[in-house]
N, C-alpha and C positions, 0 to 999 in steps of 0.2 A: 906625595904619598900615592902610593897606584895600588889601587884596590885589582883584585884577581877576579877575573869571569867565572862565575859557579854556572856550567853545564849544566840544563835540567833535562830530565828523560822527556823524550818526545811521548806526547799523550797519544793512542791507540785508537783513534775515534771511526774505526772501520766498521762498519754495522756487522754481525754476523752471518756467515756466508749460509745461508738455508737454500738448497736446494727443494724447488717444488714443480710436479710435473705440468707441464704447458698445457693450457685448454684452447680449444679450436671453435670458439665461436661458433654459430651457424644461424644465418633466418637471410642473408645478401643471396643475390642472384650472381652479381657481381663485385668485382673489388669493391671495399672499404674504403674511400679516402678520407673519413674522420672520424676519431674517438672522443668524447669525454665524457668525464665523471662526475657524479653530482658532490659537492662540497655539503647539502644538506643530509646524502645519506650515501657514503663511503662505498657501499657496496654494490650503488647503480651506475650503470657504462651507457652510455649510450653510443651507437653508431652513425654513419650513413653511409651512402654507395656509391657507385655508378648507374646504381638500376634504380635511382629516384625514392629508394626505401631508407626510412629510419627505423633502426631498432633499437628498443631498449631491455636492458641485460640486467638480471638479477644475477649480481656470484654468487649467490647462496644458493641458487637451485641448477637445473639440468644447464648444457650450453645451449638448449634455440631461447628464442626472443621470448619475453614475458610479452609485450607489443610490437607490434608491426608493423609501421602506416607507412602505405603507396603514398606521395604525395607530390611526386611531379614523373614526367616523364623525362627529362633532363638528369642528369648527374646532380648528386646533391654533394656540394664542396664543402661547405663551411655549415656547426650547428652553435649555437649557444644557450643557454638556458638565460630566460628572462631574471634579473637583478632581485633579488627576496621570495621570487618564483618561483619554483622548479618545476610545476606542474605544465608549466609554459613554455616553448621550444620554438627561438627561431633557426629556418633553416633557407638556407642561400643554394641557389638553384637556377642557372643561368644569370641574369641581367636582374633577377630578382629576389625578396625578400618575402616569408610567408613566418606566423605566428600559430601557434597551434595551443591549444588544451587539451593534453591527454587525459584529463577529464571527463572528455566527452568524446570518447571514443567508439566509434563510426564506423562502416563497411566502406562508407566514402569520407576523408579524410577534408573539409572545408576548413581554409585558412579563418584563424578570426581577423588577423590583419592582413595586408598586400601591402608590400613597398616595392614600385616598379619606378625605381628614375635614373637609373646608371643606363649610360651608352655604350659600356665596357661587362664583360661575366665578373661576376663576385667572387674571389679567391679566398678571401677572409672576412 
């Protein structure tokens, strides 16, 4: 007995196409080379550069930085937010590893931690 293949309509799982106009960031001197976003509150970006700057971005208000910090003279390549932390930022910066609390936020930006043991720059 040979049962017949019943066709089913393919499901339409395409999100809807919403067009929204592009914002331009601003608070870098120079290139960007890293974004993310906080998982505790959806509407913070943060950045880094080549100019040793992290910013962090509120979408809900104007495009400069709500914060600022200078914190190396080197390109800052890689950032991450400390694990149940977010208030906590490390950020990779040459050969090294620096920990910050935007907490306590400074004219001059001191790591709470240093991790310097790599012989190679920090990519990620």
């Amino acid at each position: 007995m040979a049962s017949a293949a019943v066709a089913e309509p393919a499901l339409n799982l395409q999100p809807p196409k919403i067009k929204m106009k592009a914002r331009r960031l601003k608070g870098h001197k120079d290139s960007a080379n890293c974004c993310i976003a906080s998982s505790q509150n959806p509407r913070l970006i943060v950045t880094s550069g080549e100019d040793g700057r992290v910013c962090w971005f509120d979408l809900r208000c104007n495009d400069e930085p709500q914060l600022a910090m200078d914190v190396s003279e080197e390109p800052i390549l890689s950032l991450c937010f400390k694990s149940g932390n977010e208030d906590n930022i490390y950020v990779s910066s040459g050969k090294e590893i620096k920990c910050f609390d935007v907490r306590l936020a400074a004219a001059k930006w001191e790591p709470l931690e240093n991790y310097n043991y790599n012989k190679e720059e920090i990519n990620k």
